[in-house]
N, C-alpha and C positions, 0 to 999 in steps of 0.2 A: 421504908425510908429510901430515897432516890442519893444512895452513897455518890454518885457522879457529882451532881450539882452542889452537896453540903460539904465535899469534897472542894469545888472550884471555891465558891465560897470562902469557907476555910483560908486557903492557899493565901486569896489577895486581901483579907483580914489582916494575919497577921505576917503578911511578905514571906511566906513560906513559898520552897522549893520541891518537887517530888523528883527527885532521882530514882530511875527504876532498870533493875538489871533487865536484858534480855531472855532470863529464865524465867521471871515473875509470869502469873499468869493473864493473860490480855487482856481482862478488865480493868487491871493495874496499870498494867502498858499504855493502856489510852487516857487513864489520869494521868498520868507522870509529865511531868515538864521535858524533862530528857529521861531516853532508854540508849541503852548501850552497854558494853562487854568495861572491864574493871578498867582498862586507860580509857576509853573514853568519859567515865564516870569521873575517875578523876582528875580528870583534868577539868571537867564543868564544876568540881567542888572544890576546883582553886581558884575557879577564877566568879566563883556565883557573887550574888549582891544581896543574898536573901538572909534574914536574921534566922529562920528556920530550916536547919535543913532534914528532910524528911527522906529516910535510904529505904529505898522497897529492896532487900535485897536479902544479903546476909550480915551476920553483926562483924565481920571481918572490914566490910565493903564500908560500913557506915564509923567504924576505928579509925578507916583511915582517913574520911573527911573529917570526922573531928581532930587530928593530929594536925593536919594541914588547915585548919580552921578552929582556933582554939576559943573565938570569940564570940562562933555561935554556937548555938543550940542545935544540939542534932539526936534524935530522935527513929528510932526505927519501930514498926508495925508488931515485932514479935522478937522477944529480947532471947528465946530461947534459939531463934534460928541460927545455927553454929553450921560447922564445916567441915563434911571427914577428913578432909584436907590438913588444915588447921589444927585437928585432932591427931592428926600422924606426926603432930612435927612440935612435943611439946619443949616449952622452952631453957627448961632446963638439963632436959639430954639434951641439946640441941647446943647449948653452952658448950657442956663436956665435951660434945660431938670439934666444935669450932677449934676447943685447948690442946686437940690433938691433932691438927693441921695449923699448928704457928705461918705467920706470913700468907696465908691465904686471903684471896678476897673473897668477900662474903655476898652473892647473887641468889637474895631471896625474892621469889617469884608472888606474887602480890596478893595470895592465897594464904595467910601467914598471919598469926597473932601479934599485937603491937609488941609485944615485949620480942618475938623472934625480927618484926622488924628492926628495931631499937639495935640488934645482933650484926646487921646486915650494915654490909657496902655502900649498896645499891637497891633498891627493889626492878623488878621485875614484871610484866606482864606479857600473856602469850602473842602480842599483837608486836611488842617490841623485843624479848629476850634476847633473838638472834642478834639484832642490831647493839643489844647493851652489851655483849660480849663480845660482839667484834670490835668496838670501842677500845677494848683493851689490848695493851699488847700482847703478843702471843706466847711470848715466856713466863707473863702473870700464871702464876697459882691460885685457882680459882675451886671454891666452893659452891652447886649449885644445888637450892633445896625449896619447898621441899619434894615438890615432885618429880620424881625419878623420869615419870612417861616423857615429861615438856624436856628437860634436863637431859632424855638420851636421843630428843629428837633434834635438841641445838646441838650437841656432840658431832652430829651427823651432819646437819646443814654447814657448820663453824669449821668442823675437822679439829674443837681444841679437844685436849684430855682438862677433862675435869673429875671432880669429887663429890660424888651425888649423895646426896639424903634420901633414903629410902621411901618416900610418904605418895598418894595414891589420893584422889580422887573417885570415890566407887560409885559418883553416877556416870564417870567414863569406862572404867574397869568395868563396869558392870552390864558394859554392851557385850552381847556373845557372838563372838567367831564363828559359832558352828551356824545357828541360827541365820547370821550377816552372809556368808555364805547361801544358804540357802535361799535366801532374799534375792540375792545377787542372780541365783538362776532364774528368781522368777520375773526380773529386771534386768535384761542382760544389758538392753544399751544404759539404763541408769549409771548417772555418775557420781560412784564415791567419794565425799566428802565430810573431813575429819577435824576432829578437835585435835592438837595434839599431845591432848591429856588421857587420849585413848592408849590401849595398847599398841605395842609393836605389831603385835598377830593382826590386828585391823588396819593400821596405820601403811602396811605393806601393801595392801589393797586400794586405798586410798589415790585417786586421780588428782585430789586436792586437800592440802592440811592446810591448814589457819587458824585461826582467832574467829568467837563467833563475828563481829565485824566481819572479818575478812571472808567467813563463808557466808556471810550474807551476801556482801558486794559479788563474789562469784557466782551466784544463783541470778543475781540480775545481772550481771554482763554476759553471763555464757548463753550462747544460743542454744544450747542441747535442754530437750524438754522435761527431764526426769533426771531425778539428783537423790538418792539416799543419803540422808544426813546423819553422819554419828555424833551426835551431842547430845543435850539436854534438848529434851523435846519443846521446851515452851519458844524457844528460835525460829519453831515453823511460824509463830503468830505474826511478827515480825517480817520473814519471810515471804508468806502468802500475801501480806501486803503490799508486798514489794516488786511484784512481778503476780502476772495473771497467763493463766493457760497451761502453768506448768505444774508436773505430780512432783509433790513434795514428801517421802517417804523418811517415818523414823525408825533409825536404825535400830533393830531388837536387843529390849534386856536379855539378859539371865533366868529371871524371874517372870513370871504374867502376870501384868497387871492389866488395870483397863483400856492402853492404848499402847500395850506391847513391844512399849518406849523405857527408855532411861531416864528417871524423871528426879530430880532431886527434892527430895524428902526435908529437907531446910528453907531451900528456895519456898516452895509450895505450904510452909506453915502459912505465910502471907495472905494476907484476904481483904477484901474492899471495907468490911466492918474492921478490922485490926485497926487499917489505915485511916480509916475515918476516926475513932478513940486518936489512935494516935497525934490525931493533927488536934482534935477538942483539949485533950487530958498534957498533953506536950510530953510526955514520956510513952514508955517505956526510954529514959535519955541514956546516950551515951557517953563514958567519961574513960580517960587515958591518964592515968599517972603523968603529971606533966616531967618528970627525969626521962621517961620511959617513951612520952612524946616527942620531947627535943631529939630524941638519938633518931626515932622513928621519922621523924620530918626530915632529917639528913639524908638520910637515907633515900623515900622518897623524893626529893626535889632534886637530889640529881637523878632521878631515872627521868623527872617530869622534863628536865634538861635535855639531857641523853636523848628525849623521845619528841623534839622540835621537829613540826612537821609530819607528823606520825598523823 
């Protein structure tokens, strides 16, 4: 079966949309209507027209279009695709965790279960964090969760003190220093660039941190021809299309696998048959406690606020 075309098909049948994160793998990427890092996604799933909306992604990414889109139908390729993220930061410690910081604001970074959204301020993304806390005044009491890595590298750009959630992302954690190093001597002019979900230990080496957005747009404006990139590897797909002549190297796992990348194990459940069921069958669907959504969309819409211009 030719998943491309029964795919297109599909789509303008029934006014369906394919949102697809920049981790998904490139065959997915070239169906998708829009690809992009979590603000850009959602902000196209607030403002879509399509009665279907289809999340190539993870079931975090596709929660939060249905929160902020309660009237359609949304739908993801693999209902098991979850988030260690989202796994570090369950929502009932997370309660507890908040009843012991009274008066604080709550900056949950958009990696995060509806119900820890519903918890939240504000949400978050690494494209906008710095800016949603500098937003605030500087004497505000600020909670930031759940990831430590994103949360002690705004510390540092902000200079606030804040109250970090200990939670981790382990396809960033799980690029090796020793390894990136040694890559490094075999690249010496290549330029370092960082999610900054990665560690501190890589992060210090880094010539450039961002958002995968923002290390895409650096790969195509910088005139230097070699770039290690520490993120999720499917970004090169993206990447490589975006600029020609230049070596595009993925920063090394922990672990060896087939392309001695960090590669997320949720993202990569995803597949062109999943997606194809998914757009025929309309499920695997998504659905949010709607008490649970209303708090979760507050939340959301002002970061979507907060992030005008972004």
């Amino acid at each position: 079966m030719n998943f491309t075309s029964e795919i297109a098909q599909l789509k303008k049948k029934k006014n369906a949309v394919i949102l697809a994160h920049y981790y998904q793998v490139g065959e997915i990427q070239e169906v998708a209507d829009f690809i992009g890092d979590s603000l850009g996604l959602s902000q196209e799933a607030a403002k879509t027209n399509a009665d279907i909306i289809v999340f190539a992604g993870v079931v975090f990414m596709a929660e939060t279009a249905k929160i902020i889109n309660p009237s359609k139908k949304v739908v993801v390729p693999e209902k098991e695709a979850g988030c260690s993220l989202v796994d570090s930061c369950p929502p009932d410690k997370f309660k507890s965790f908040i009843m012991e910081h009274p008066g604080y604001t709550v900056i949950s970074y958009i990696n995060c279960s509806a119900e820890v959204k519903a918890m939240s301020d504000i949400i978050c993304t690494s494209t906008n964090s710095v800016k949603i806390v500098e937003s605030l005044p500087r004497e505000e009491k600020i909670i930031f969760a759940p990831d430590i890595n994103l949360g002690r590298y705004v510390v540092r750009k902000t200079g606030r003190e804040m109250v970090l959630w200990n939670g981790e992302c382990e396809v960033h954690v799980n690029i090796s220093h020793d390894k990136l190093l040694l890559l490094r001597e075999k690249h010496p002019a290549a330029k370092l660039i960082a999610h900054p979900e990665c560690k501190e230990s890589v992060l210090k080496y880094a010539d450039f941190i961002g958002s995968t957005t923002a290390l895409i747009n650096y790969v195509k404006t910088h005139p230097d021809p070699e770039f290690i990139v520490a993120t999720e590897a499917g970004i090169l797909h993206k990447m490589r299309q975006s600029v020609t002549g230049k070596n595009l190297i993925p920063a090394p796992a922990f672990e060896d696998n087939a392309c001695a990348c960090s590669e997320c194990p949720y993202m990569k459940m995803n597949t062109m048959e999943k997606l194809y069921n998914c757009l025929v069958n309309e499920q695997p669907e998504i659905e949010v406690e709607e008490k649970t959504r209303l708090l979760a969309e507050k939340s959301i819409r002002r970061m979507l606020e907060l992030s005008a211009g972004l």
